[in-house]
GUZA-679435 format. One record per residue (C-alpha): residue in one letter; chain; residue number from 1; z, y, x. Coordinates in nm, 3 decimals. Layout:
N
NODE   doke   kolro   lomi         z         y         x
NODE      A       A    NUM         Z         Y         X
...
END
This chain:
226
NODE   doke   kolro   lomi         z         y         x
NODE      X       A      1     0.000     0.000     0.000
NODE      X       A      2    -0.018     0.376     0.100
NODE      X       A      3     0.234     0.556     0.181
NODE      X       A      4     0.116     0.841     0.021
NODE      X       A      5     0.306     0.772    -0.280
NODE      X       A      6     0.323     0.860    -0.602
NODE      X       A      7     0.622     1.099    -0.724
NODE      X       A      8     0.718     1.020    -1.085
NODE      X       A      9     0.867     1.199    -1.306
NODE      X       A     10     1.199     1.069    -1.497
NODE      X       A     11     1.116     0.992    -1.886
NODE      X       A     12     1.402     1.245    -2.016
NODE      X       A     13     1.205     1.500    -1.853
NODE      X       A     14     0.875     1.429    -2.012
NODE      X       A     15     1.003     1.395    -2.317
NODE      X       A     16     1.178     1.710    -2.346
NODE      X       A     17     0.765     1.841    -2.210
NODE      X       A     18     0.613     1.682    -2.464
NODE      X       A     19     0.861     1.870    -2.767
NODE      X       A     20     0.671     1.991    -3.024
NODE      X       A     21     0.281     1.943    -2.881
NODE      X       A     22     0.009     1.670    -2.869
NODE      X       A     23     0.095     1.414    -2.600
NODE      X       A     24    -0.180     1.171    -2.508
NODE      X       A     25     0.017     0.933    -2.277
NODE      X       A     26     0.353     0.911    -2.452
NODE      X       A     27     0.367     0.562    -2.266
NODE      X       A     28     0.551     0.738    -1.983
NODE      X       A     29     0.838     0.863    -2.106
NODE      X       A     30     0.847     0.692    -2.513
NODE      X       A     31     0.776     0.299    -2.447
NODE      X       A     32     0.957    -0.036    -2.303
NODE      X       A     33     1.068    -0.016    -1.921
NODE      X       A     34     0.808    -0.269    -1.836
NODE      X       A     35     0.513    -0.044    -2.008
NODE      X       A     36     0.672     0.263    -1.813
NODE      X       A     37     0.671     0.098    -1.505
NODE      X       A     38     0.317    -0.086    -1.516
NODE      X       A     39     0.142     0.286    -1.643
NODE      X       A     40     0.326     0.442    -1.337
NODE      X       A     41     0.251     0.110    -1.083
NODE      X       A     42    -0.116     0.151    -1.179
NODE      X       A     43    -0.119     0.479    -1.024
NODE      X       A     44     0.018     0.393    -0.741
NODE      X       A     45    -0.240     0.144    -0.682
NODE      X       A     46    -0.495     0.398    -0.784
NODE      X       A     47    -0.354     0.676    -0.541
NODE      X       A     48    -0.405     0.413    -0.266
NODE      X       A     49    -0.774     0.477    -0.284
NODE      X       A     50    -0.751     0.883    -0.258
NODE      X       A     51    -0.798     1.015     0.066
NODE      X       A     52    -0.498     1.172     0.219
NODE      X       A     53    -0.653     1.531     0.355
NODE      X       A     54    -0.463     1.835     0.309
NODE      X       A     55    -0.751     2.067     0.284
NODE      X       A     56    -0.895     1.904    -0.043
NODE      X       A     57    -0.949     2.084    -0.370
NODE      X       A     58    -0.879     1.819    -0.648
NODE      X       A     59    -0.966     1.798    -1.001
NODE      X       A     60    -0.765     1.583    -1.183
NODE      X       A     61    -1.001     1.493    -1.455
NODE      X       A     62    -0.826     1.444    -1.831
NODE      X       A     63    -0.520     1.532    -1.688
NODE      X       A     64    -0.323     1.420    -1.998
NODE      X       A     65     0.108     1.492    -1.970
NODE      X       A     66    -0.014     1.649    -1.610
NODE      X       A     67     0.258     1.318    -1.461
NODE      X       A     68     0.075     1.368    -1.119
NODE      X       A     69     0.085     1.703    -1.110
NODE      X       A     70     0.431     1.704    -0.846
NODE      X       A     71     0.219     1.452    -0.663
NODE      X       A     72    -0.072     1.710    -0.594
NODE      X       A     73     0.135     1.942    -0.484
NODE      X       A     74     0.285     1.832    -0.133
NODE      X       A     75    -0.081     1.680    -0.059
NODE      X       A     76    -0.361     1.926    -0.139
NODE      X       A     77    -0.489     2.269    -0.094
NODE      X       A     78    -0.564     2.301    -0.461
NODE      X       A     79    -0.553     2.105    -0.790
NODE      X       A     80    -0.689     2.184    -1.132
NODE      X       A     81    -0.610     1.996    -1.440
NODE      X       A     82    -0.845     2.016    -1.736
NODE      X       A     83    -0.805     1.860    -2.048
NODE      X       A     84    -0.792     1.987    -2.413
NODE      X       A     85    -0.464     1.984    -2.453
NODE      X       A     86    -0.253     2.118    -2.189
NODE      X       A     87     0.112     2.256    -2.299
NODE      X       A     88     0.255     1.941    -2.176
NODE      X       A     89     0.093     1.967    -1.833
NODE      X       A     90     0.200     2.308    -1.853
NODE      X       A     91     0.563     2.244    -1.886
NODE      X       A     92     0.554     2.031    -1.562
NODE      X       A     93     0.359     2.317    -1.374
NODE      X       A     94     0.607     2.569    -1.432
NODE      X       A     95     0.946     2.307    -1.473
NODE      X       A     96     0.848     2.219    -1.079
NODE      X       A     97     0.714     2.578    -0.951
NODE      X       A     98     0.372     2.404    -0.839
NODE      X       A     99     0.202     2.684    -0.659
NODE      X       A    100    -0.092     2.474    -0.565
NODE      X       A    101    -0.192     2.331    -0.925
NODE      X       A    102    -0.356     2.542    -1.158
NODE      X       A    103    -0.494     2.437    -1.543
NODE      X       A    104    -0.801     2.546    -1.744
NODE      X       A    105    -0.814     2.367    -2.104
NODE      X       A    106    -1.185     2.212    -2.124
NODE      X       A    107    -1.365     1.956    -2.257
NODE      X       A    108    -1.498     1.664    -1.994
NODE      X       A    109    -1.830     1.686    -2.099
NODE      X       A    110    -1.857     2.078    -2.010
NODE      X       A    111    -1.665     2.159    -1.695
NODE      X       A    112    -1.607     2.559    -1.666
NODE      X       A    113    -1.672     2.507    -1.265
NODE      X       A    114    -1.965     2.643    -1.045
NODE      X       A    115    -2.116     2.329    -0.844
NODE      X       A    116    -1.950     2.192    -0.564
NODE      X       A    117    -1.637     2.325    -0.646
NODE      X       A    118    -1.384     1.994    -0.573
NODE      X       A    119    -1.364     1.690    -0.316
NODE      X       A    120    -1.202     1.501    -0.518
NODE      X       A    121    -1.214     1.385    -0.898
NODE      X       A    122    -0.874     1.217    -1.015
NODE      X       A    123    -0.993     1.020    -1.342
NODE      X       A    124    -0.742     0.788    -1.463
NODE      X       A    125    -0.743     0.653    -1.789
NODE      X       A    126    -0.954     0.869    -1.924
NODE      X       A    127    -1.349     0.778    -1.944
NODE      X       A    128    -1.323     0.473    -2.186
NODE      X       A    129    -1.216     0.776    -2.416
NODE      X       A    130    -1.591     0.929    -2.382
NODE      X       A    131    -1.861     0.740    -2.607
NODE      X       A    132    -2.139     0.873    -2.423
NODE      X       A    133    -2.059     0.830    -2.039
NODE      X       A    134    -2.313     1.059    -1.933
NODE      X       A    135    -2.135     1.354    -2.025
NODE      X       A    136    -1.847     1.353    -1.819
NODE      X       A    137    -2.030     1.164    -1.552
NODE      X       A    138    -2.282     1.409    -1.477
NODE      X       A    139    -2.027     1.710    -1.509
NODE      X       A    140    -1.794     1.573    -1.228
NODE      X       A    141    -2.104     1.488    -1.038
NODE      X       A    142    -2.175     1.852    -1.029
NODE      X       A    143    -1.905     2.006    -0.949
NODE      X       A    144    -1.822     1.777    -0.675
NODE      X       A    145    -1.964     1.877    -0.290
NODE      X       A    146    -2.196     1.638    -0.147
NODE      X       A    147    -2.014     1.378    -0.040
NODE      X       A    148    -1.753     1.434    -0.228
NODE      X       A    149    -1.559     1.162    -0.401
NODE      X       A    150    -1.393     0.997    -0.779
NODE      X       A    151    -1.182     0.793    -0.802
NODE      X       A    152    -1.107     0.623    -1.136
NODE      X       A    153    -0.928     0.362    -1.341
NODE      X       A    154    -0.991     0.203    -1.650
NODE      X       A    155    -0.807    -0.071    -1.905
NODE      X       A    156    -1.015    -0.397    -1.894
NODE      X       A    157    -0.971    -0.471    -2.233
NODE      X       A    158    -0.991    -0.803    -2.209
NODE      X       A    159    -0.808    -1.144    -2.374
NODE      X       A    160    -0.499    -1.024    -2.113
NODE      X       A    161    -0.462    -0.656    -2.132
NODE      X       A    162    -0.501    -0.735    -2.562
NODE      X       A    163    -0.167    -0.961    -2.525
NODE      X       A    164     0.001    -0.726    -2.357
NODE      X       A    165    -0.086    -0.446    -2.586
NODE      X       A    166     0.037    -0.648    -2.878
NODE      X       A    167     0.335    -0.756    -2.686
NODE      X       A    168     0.432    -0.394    -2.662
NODE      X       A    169     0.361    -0.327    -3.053
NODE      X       A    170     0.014    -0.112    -2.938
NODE      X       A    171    -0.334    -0.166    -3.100
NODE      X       A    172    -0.618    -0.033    -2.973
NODE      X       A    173    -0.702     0.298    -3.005
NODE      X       A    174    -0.968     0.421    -3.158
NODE      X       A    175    -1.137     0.611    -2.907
NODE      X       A    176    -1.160     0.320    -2.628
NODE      X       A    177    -1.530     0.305    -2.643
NODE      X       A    178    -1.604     0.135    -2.322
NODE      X       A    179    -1.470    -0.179    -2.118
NODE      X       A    180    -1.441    -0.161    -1.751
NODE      X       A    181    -1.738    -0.305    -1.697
NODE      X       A    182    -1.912    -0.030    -1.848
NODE      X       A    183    -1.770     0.233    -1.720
NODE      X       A    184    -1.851     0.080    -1.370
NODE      X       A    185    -2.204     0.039    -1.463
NODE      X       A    186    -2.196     0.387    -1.555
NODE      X       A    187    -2.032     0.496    -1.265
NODE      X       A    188    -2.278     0.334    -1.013
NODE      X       A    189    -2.569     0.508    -1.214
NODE      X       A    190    -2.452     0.841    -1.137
NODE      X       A    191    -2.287     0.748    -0.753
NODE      X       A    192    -2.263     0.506    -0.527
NODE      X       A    193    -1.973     0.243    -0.588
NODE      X       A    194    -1.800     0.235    -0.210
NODE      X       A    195    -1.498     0.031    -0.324
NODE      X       A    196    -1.383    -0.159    -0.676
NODE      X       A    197    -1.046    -0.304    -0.712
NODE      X       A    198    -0.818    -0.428    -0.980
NODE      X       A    199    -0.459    -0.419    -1.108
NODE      X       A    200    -0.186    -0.629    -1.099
NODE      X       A    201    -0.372    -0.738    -0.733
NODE      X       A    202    -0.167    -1.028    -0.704
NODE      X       A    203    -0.381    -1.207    -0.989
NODE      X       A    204    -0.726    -1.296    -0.945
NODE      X       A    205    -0.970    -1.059    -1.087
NODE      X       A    206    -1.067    -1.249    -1.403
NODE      X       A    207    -0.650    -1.189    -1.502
NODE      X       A    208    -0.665    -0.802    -1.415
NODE      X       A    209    -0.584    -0.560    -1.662
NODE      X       A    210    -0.659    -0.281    -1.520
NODE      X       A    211    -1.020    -0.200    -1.304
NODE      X       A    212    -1.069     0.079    -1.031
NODE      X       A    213    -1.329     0.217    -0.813
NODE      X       A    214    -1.401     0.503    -0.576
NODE      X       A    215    -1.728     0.675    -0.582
NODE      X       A    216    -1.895     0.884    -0.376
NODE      X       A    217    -2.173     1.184    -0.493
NODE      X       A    218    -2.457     1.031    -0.199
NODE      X       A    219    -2.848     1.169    -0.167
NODE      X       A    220    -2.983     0.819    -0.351
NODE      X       A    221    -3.065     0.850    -0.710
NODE      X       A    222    -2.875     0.966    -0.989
NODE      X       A    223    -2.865     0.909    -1.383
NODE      X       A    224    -3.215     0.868    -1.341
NODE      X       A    225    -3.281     1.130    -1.108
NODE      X       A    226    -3.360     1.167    -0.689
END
């Protein structure tokens, strides 16, 4: 694992964030011990893939509760969060005087950036919520710098991650338009695909509930274009 770890927030604290706004990731702070801890584990995992350079801007894409937001801000030059909702992630900006992360409310599909504005794309949990993949896909494409990279992280939805989500008294929601697989397809039609992983790691693949990849914006062809 990295040692660039992941610096969580305790669930008394998000919950008093989330008072009296939209919350789309109550599962950190409003769910079993075992759901907290897996949502927070997968992270971790996830965080292993980011590169650890201090002079990176960072969007962190669907930024939901903003629960990496304390994370960002020992590591980076400069974070933004977008999402739609952002009085949550707002609360933990101001709670932990975060000088270095910054939030514009925005849809994915129309990022209020110039190009080449970011490194590095932080998308966790959050493009299985778009039904047409292009959108967000070629937005973060654009506003990252050549070479620039995404990492991301999706549910697997298959027969495993389903038990578990019925073990925890979840059902699906709604707006989970895409497996993993898809997404990844997506993903490698837009960049190239340097690394793909999966969560818990100490199961084989097939059993992983939880798919992840980092991508990098490269000169070879594009959603269809050179």
């Amino acid at each position: 694992m990295n040692t660039f770890r992941v610096q969580r927030i305790p669930p008394p604290l998000l919950k008093k964030f989330s008072e009296g706004c939209y919350v789309d990731s109550p599962v950190y702070f409003d769910a079993p011990g075992w759901v907290r801890w897996l949502n927070w584990a997968k992270l971790e995992w996830l965080l292993a893939m980011v590169p650890h350079e201090e002079s990176l801007r960072v969007l962190d894409f669907a930024c939901g509760n903003g629960v990496m937001f304390p994370t960002w801000e020992g590591h980076f030059l400069r974070t933004v969060g977008i999402d739609l909702q952002v009085t949550a992630a707002d609360r933990v900006r101001k709670y932990f005087h975060l000088e270095r992360v910054c939030l514009a409310r925005s849809e994915g599909g129309r990022l209020p950036f110039r190009e080449e504005s970011f490194d590095l794309a932080f998308a966790a949990s959050s493009l299985e919520h778009f039904a047409d993949l292009k959108l967000p896909l070629e937005e973060v494409r654009r506003v990252l710098r050549r070479g620039g990279q995404m990492v991301f992280l999706c549910p697997n939805e298959n027969e495993f991650y389903g038990w578990g989500r019925r073990l925890a008294g979840y059902e699906k929601p709604p707006d989970h338009y895409h497996s993993a697989d898809d997404v990844m397809k997506a993903v490698g039609s837009f960049f190239h695909l340097a690394e793909v992983s999966w969560f818990p790691r100490w199961v084989p693949p097939f059993f992983g509930i939880y798919k992840m990849g980092r991508a990098v914006k490269s000169r070879r062809a594009e959603g269809g274009r050179s």
